[in-house]
N, C-alpha and C positions, 0 to 999 in steps of 0.2 A: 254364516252359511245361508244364504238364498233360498225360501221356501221351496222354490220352482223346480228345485234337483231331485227334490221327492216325486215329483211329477215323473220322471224317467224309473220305469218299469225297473232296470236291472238295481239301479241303487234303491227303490223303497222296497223290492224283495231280497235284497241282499241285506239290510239293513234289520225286516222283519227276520230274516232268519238267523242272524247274531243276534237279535235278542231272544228269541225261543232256544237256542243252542247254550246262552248263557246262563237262563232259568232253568233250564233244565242239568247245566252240569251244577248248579249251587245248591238248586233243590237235591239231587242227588247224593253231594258232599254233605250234605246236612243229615240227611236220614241215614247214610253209610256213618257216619259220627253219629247219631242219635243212637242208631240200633248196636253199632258192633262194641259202643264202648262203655252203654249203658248209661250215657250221661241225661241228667233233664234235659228239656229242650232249651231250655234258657243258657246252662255251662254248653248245650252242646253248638249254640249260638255264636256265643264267646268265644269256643275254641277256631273257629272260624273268622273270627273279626280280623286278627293281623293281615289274612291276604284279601283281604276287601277294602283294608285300609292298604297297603301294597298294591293295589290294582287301581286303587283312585289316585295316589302321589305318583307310582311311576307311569301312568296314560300318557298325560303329557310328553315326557321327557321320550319316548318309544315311541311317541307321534313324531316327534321332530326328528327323530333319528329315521321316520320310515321316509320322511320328506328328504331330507338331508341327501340319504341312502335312495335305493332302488326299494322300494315296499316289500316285493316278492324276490327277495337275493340278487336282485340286479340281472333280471328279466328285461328291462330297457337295453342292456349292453352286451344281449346277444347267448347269454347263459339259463339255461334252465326253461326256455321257452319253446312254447307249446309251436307245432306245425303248424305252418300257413299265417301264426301270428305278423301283423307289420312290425317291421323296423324300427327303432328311432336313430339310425344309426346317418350320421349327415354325412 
């Protein structure tokens, strides 16, 4: 990926804001788990690991499929798209 695409305003603030959206739903997940089930923080670390491990192996394979696919349910072919949006339609 080319440094210079950070450079474009939409993608390094869409980019900052999946990551603040990310930390805050794990930190979230964690003290909801820390506090409601009374676990240390260490088992309540743990019970969290499977979907962090689940989120690192399937990225990949859900990146290729949004490449493959329409990203946004096939917003390219005329479905689900917003007003005034362009085409891709040849």
């Amino acid at each position: 990926m080319p440094l210079g695409l950070f450079s474009v305003r939409n993608f390094a603030v869409g980019n900052i804001a999946t990551a603040f959206l990310c930390a805050a739903l794990s930190v979230g997940g964690f003290i909801i788990v820390l506090q409601v089930s009374g676990f240390t923080a260490t088992i309540a670390a743990l019970a969290l690991l499977p979907m962090s491990i689940l989120n690192f192996v399937l990225s990949s394979w859900f990146g290729s499929l949004a490449g493959r696919f329409d990203a946004l349910c096939g917003t390219g072919k005329g479905r689900f798209r917003t007003p005034g949006a362009p085409s891709k339609r040849r």
